[in-house]
N, CA, C and O atoms as CSV, one atom per row, in Angstrom:
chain,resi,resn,atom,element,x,y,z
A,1,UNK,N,N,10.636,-2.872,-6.100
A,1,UNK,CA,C,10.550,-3.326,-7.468
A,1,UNK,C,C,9.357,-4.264,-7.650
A,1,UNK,O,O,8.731,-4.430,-8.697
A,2,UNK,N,N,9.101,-4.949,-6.273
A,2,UNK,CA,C,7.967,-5.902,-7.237
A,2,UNK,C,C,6.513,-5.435,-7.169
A,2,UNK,O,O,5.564,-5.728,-7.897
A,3,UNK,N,N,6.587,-4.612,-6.080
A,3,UNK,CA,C,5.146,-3.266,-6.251
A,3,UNK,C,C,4.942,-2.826,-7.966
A,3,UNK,O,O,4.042,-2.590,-8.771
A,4,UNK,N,N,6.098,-2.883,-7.902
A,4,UNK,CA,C,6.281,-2.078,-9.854
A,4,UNK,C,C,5.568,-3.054,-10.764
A,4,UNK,O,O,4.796,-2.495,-11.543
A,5,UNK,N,N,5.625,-4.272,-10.857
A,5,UNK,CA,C,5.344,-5.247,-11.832
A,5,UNK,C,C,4.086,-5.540,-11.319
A,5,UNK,O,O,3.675,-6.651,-11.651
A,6,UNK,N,N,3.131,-4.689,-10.401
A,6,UNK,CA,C,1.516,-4.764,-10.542
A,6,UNK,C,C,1.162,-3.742,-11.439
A,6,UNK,O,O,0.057,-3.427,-11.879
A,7,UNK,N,N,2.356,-3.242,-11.652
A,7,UNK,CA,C,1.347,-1.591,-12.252
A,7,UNK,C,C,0.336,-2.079,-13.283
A,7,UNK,O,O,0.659,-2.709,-14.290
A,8,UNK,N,N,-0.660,-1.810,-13.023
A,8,UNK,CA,C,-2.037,-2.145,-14.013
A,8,UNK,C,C,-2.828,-3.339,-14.286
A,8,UNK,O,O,-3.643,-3.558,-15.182
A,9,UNK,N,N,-2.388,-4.114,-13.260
A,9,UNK,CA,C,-3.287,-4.992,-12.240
A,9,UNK,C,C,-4.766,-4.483,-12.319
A,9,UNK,O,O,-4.745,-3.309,-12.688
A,10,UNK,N,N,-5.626,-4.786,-12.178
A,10,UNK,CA,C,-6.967,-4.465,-12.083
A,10,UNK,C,C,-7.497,-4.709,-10.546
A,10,UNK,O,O,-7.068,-5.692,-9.940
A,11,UNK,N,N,-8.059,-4.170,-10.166
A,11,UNK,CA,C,-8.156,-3.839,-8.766
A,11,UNK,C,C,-9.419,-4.853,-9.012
A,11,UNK,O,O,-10.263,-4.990,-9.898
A,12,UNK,N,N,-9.090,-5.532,-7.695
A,12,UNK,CA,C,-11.069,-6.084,-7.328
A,12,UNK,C,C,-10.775,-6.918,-6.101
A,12,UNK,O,O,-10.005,-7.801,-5.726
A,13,UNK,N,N,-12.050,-5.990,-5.555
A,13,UNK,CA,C,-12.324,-6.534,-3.778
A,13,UNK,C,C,-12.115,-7.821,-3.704
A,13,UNK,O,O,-12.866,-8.634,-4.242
A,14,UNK,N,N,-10.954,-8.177,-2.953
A,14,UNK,CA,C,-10.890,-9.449,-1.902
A,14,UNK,C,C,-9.494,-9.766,-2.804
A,14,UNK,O,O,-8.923,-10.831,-2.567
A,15,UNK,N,N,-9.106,-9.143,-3.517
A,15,UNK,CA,C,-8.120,-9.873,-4.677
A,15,UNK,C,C,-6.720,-9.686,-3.903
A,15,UNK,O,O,-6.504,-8.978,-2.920
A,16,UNK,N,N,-5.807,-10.531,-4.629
A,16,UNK,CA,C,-4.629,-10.885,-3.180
A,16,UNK,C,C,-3.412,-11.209,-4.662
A,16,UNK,O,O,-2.231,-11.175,-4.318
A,17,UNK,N,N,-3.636,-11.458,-5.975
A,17,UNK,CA,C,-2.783,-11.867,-7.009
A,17,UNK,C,C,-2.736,-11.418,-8.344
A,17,UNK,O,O,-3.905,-11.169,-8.638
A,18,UNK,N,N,-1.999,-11.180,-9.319
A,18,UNK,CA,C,-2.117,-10.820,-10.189
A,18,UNK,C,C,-2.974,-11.559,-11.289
A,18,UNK,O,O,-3.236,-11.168,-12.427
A,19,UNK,N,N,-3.326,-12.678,-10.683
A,19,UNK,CA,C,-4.086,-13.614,-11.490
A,19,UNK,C,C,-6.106,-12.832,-11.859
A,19,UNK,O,O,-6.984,-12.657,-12.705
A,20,UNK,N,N,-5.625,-12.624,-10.134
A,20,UNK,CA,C,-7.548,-12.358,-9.673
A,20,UNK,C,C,-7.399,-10.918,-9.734
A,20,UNK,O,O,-8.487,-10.386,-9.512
A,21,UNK,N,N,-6.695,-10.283,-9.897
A,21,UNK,CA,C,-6.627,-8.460,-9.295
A,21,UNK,C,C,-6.393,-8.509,-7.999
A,21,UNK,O,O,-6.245,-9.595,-7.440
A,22,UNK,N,N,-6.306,-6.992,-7.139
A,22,UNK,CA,C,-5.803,-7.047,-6.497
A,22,UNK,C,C,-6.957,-5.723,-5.586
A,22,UNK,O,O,-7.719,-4.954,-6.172
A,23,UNK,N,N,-6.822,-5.781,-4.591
A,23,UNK,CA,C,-7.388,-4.741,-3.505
A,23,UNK,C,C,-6.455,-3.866,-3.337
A,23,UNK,O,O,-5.576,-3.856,-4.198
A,24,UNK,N,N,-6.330,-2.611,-1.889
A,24,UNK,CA,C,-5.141,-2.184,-1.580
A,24,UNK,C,C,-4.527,-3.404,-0.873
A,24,UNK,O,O,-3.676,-4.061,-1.472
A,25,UNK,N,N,-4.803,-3.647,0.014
A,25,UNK,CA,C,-4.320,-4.584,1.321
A,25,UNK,C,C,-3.655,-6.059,0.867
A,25,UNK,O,O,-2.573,-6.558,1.176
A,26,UNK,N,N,-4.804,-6.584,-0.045
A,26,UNK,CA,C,-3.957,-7.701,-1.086
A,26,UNK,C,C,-2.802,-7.559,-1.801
A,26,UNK,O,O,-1.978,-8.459,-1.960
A,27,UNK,N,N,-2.702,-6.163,-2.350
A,27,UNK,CA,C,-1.603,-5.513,-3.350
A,27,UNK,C,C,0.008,-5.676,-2.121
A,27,UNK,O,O,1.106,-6.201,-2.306
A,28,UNK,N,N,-0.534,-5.015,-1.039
A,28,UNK,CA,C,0.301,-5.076,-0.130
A,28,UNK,C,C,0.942,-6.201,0.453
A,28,UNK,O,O,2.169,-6.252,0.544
A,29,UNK,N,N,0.060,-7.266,0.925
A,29,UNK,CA,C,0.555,-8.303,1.182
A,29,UNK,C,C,1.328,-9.500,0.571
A,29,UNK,O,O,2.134,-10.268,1.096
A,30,UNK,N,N,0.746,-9.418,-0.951
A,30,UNK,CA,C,1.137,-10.252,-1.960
A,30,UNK,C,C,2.506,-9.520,-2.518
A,30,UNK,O,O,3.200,-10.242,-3.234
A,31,UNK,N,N,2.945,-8.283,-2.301
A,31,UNK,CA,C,4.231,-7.411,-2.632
A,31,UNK,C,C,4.971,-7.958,-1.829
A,31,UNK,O,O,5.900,-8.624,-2.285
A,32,UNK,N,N,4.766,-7.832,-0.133
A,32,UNK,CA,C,5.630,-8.227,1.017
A,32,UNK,C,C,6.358,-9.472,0.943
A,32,UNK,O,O,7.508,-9.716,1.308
A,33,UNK,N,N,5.240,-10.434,0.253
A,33,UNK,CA,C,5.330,-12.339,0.632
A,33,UNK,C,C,6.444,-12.584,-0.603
A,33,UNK,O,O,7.474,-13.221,-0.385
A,34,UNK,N,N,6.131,-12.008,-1.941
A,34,UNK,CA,C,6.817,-12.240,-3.113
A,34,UNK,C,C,8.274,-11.583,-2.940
A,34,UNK,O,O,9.117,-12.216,-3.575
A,35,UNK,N,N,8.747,-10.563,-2.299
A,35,UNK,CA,C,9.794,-9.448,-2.270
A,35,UNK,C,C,10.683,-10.455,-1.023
A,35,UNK,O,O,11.775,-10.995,-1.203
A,36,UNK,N,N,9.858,-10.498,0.217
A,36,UNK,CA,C,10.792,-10.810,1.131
A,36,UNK,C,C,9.984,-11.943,2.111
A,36,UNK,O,O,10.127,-11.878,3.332
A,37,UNK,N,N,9.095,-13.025,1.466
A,37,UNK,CA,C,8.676,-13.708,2.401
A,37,UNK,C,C,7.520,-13.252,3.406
A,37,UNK,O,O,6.549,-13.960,3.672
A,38,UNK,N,N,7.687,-12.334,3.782
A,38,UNK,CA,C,6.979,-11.959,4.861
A,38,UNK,C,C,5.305,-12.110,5.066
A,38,UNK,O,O,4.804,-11.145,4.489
A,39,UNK,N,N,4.403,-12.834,5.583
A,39,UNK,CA,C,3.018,-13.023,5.030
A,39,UNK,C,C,2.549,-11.599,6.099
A,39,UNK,O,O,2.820,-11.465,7.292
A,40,UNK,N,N,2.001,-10.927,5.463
A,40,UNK,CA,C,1.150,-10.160,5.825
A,40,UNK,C,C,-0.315,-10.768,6.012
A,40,UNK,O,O,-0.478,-11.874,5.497
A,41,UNK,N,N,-1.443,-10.177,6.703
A,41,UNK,CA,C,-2.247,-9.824,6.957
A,41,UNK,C,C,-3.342,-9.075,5.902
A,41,UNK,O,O,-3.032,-7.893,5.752
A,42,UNK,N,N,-4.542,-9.470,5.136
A,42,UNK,CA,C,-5.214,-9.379,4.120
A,42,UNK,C,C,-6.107,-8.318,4.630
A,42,UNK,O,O,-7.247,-8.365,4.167
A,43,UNK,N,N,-5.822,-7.230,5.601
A,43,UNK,CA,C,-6.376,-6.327,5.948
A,43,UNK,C,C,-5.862,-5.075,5.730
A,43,UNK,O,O,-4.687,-5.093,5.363
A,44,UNK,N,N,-6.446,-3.824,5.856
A,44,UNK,CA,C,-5.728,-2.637,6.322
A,44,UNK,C,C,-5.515,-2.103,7.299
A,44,UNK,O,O,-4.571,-1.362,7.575
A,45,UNK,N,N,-6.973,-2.655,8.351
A,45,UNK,CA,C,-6.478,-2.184,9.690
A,45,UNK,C,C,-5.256,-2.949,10.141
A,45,UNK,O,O,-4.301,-2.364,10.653
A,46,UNK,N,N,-5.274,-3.833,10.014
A,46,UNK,CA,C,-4.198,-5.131,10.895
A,46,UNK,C,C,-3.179,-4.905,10.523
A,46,UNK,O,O,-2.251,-4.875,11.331
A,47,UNK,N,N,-2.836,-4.521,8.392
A,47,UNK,CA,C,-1.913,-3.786,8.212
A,47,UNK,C,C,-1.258,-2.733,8.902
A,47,UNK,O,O,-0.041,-2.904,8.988
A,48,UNK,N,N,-1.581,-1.972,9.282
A,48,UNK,CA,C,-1.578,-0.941,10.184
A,48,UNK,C,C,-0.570,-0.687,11.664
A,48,UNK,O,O,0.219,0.146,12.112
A,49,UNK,N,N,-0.921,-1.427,11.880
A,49,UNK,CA,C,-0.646,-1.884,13.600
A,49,UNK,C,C,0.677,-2.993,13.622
A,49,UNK,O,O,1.105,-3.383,14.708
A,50,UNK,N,N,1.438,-3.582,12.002
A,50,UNK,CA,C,2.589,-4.097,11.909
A,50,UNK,C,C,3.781,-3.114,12.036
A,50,UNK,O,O,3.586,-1.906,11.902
A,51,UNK,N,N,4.777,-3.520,12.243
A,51,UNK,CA,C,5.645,-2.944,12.117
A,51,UNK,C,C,6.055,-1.605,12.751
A,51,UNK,O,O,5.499,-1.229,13.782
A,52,UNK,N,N,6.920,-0.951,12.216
A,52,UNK,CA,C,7.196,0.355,13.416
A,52,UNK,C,C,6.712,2.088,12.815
A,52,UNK,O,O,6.905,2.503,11.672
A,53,UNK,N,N,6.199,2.698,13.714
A,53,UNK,CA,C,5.429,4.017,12.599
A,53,UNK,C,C,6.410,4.706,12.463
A,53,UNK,O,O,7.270,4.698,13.344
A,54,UNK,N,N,6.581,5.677,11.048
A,54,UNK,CA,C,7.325,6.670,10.661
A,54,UNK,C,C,6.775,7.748,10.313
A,54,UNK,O,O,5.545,7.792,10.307
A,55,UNK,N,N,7.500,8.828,9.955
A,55,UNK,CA,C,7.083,10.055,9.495
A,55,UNK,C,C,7.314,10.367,8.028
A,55,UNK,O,O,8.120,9.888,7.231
A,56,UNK,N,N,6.102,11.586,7.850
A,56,UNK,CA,C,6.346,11.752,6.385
A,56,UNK,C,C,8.011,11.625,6.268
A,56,UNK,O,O,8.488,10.510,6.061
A,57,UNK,N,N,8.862,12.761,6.401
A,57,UNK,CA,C,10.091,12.921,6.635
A,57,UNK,C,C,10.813,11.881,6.423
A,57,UNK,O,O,11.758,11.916,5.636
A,58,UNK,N,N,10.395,10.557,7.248
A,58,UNK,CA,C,11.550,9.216,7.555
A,58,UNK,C,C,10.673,8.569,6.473
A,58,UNK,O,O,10.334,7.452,6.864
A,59,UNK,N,N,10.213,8.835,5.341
A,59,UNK,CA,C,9.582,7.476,4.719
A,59,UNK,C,C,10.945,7.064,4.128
A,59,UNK,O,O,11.854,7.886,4.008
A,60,UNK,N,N,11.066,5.768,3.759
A,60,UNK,CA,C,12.007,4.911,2.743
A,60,UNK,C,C,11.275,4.056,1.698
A,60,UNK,O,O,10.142,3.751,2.070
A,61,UNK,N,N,11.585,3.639,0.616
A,61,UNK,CA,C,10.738,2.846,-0.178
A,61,UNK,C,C,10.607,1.636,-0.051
A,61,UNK,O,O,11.622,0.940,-0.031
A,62,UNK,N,N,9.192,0.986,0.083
A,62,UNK,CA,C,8.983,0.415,1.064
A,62,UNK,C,C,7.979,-0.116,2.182
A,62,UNK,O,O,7.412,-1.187,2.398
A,63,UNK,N,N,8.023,1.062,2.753
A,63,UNK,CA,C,7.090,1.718,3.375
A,63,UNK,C,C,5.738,1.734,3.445
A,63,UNK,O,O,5.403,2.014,2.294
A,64,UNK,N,N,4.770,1.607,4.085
A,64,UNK,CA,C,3.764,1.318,4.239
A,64,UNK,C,C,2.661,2.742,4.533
A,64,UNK,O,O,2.381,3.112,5.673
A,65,UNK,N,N,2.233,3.287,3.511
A,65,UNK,CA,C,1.378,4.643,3.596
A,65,UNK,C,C,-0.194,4.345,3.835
A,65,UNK,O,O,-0.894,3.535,3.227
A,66,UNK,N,N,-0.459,4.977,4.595
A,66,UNK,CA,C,-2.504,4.782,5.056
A,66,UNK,C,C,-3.098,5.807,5.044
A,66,UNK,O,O,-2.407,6.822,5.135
A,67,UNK,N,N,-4.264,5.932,4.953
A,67,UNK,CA,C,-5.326,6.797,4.304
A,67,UNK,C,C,-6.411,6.529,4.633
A,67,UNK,O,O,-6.728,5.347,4.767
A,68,UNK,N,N,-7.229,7.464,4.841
A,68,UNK,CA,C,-8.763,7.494,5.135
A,68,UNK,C,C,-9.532,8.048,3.913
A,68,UNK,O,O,-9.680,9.220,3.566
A,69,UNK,N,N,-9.951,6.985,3.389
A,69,UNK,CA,C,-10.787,7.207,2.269
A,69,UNK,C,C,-12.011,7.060,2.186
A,69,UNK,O,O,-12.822,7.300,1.291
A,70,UNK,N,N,-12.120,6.493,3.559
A,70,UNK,CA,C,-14.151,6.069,3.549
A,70,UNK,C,C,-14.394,6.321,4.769
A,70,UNK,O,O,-14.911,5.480,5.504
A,71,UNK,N,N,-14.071,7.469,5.150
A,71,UNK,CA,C,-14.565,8.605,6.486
A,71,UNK,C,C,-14.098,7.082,7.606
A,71,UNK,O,O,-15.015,6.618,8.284
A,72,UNK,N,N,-13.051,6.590,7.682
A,72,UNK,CA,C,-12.991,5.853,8.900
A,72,UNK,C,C,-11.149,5.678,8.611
A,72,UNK,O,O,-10.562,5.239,7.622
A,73,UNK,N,N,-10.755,6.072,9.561
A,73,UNK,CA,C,-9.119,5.693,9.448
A,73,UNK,C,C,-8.699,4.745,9.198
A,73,UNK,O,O,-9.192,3.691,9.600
A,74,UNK,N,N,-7.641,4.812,8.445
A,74,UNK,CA,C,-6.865,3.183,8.003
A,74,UNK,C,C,-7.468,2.043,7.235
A,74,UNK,O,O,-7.360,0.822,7.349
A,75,UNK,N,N,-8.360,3.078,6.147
A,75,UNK,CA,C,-9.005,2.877,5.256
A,75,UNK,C,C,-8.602,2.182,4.026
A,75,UNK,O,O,-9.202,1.322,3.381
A,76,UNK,N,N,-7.401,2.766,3.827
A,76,UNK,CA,C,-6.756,2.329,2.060
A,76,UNK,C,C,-5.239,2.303,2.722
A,76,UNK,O,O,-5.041,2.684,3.875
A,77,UNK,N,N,-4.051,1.740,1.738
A,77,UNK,CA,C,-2.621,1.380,2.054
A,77,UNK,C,C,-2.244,1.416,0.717
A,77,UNK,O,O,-2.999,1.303,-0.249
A,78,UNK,N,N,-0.725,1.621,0.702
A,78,UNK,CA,C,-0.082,1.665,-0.655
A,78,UNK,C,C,0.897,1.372,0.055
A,78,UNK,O,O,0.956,1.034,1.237
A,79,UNK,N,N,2.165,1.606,-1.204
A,79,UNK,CA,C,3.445,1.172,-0.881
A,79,UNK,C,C,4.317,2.241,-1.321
A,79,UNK,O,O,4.252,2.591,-2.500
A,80,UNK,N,N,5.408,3.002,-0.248
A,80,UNK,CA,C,5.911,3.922,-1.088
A,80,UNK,C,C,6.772,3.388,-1.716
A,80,UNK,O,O,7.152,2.235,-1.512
A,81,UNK,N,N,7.313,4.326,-2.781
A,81,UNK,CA,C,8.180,3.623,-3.693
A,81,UNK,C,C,9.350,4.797,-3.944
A,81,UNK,O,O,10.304,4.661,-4.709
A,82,UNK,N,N,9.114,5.773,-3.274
A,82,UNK,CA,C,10.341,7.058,-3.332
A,82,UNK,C,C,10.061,8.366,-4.151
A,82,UNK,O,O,9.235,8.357,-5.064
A,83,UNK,N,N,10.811,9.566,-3.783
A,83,UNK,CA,C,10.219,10.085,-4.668
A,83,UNK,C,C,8.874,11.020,-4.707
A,83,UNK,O,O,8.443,11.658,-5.667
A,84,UNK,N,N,8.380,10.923,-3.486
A,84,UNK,CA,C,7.151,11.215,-2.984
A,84,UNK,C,C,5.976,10.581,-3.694
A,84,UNK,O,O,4.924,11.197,-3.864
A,85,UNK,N,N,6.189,9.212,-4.149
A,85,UNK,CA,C,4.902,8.728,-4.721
A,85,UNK,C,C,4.872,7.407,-4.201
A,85,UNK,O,O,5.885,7.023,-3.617
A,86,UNK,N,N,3.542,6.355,-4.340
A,86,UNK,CA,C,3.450,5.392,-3.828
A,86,UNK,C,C,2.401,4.768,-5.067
A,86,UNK,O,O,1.591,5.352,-5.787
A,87,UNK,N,N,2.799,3.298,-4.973
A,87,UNK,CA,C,1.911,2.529,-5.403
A,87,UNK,C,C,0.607,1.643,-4.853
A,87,UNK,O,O,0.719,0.781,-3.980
A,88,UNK,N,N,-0.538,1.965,-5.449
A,88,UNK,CA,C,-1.807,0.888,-4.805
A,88,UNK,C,C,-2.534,0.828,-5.006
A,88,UNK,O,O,-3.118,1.865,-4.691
A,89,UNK,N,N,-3.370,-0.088,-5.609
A,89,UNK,CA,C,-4.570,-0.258,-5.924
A,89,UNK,C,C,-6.188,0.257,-5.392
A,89,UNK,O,O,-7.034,-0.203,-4.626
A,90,UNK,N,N,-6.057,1.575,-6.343
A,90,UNK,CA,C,-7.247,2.423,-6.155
A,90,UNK,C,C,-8.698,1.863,-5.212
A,90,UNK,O,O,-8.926,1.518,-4.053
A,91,UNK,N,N,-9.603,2.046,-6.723
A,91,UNK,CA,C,-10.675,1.190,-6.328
A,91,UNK,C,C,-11.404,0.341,-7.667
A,91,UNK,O,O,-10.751,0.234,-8.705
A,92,UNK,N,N,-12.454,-0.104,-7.594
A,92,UNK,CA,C,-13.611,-0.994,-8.930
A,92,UNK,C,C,-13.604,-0.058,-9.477
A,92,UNK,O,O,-14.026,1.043,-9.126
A,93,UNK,N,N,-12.845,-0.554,-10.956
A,93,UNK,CA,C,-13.251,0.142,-12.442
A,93,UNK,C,C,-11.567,0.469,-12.429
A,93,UNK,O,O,-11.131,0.443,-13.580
A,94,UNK,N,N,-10.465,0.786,-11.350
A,94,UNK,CA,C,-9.330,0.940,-11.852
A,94,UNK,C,C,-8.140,-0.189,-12.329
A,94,UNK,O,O,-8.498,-1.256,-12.827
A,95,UNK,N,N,-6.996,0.066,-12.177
A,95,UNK,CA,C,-5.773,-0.361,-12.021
A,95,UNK,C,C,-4.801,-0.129,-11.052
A,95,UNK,O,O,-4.652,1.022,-10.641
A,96,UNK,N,N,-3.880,-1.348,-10.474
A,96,UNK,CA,C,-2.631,-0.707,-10.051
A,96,UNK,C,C,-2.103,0.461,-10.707
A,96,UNK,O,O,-2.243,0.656,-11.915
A,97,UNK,N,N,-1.151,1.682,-9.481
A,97,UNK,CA,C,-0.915,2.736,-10.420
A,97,UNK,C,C,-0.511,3.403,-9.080
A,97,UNK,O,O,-0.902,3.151,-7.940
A,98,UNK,N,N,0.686,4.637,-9.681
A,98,UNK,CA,C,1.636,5.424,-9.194
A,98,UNK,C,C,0.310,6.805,-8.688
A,98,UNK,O,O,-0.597,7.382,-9.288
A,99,UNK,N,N,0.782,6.840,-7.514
A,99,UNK,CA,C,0.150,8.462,-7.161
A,99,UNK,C,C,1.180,9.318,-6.436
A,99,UNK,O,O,1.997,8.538,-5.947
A,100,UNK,N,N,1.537,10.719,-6.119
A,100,UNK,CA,C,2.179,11.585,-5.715
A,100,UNK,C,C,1.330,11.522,-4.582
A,100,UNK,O,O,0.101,11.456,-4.576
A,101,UNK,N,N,2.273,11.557,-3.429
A,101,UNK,CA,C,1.981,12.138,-1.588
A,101,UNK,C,C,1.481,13.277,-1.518
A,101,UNK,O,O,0.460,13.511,-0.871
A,102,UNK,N,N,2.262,14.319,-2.308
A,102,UNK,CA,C,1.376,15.774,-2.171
A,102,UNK,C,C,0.120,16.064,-3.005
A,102,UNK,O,O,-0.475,17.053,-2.576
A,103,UNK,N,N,-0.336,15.608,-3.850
A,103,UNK,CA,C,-1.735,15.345,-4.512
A,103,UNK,C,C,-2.560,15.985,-3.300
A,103,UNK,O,O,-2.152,15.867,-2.145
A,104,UNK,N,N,-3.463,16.508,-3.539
A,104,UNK,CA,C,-4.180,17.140,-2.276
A,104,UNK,C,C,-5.393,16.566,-1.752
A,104,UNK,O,O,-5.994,16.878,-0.724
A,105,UNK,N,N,-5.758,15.386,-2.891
A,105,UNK,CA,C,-6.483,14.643,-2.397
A,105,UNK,C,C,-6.188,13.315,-1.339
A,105,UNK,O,O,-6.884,12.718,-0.517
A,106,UNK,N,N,-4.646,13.177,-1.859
A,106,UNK,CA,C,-4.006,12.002,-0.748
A,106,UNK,C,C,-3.077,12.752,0.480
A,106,UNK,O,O,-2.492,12.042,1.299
A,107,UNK,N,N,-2.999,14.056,0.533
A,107,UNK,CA,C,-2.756,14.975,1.484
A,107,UNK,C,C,-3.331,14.996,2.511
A,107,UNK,O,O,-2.839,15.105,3.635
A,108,UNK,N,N,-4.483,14.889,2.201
A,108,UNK,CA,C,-5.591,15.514,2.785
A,108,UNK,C,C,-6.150,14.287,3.916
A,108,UNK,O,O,-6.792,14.330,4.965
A,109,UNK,N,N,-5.668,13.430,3.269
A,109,UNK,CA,C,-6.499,12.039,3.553
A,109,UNK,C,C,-5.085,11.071,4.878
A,109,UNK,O,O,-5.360,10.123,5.614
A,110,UNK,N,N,-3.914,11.655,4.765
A,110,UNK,CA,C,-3.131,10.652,5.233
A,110,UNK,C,C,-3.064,10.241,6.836
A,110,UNK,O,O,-3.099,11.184,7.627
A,111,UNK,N,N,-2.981,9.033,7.317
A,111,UNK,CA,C,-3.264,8.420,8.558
A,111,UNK,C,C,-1.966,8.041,8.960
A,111,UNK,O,O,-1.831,7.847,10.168
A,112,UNK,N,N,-0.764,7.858,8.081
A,112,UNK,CA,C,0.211,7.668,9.154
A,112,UNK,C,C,1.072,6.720,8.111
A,112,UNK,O,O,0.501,6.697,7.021
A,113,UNK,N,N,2.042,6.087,8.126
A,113,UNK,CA,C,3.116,5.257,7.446
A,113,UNK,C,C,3.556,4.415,8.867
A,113,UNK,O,O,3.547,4.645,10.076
A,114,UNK,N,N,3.933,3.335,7.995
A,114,UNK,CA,C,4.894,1.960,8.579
A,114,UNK,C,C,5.751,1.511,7.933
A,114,UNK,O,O,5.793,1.448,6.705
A,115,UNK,N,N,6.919,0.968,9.081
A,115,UNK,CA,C,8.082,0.531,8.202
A,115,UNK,C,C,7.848,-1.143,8.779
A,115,UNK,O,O,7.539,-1.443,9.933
A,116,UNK,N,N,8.021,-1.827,7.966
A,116,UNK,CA,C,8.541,-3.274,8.442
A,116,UNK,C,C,9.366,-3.912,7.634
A,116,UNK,O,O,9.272,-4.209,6.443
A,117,UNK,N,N,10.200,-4.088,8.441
A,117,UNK,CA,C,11.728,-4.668,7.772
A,117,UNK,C,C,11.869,-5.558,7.633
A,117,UNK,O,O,11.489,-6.408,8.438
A,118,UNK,N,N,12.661,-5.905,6.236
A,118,UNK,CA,C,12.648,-7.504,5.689
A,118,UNK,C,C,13.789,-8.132,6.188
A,118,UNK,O,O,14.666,-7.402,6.650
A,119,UNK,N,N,13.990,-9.610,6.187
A,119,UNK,CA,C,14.436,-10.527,6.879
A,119,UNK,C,C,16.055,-10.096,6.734
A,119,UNK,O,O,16.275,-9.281,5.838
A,120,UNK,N,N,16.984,-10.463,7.362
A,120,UNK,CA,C,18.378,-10.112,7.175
A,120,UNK,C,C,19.190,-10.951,6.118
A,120,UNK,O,O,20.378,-10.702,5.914
């Protein structure tokens, strides 16, 4: 749910809040810290390498989806949200915003999912 209340956030490099906009990786971390505490890591690679990997199959919403978008793995991150779609902040000139997994452009592109589980 609180991935949801960026929708249309304005994306901009280095951004971590709804105040400043938001990146992917900021979008992500600032979702994690607000939802369940948890401080993430203002990266995507580092994003990456948290938590435990899943499969398309095992995603839950939640979830941590990666992408190679600039010919180097673990490029971009979203958040799934169920449903086969995920939320995350594109790139400069967009908004936060919903995309479909099977889209063939984010098909095409996917590096792997993470789960990291919030506090008990």
């Amino acid at each position: 749910m609180q991935a949801l209340l960026a929708l249309g956030d304005d994306y901009r490099y280095g951004g971590e809040s709804p105040r400043t906009g938001f990146d992917c990786s900021g979008l992500v971390a600032h979702v994690f810290e607000q939802a369940w505490g948890i401080r993430l890591p203002h990266s995507v690679q580092a994003q990456s390498e948290v938590g435990t990997p899943v499969s398309l199959a095992q995603l839950q919403p939640g979830d941590l989806v990666f992408y190679d978008t600039q010919h180097r793995p673990y490029s971009h991150v979203g958040i799934y949200i169920g449903g086969g779609r995920f939320v995350h902040a594109p790139k400069t000139g967009a908004q936060v915003r919903i995309e479909e997994l099977r889209n063939r452009y984010w098909a095409s592109r996917f590096d792997g999912a993470r789960r990291i589980q919030p506090p008990p």
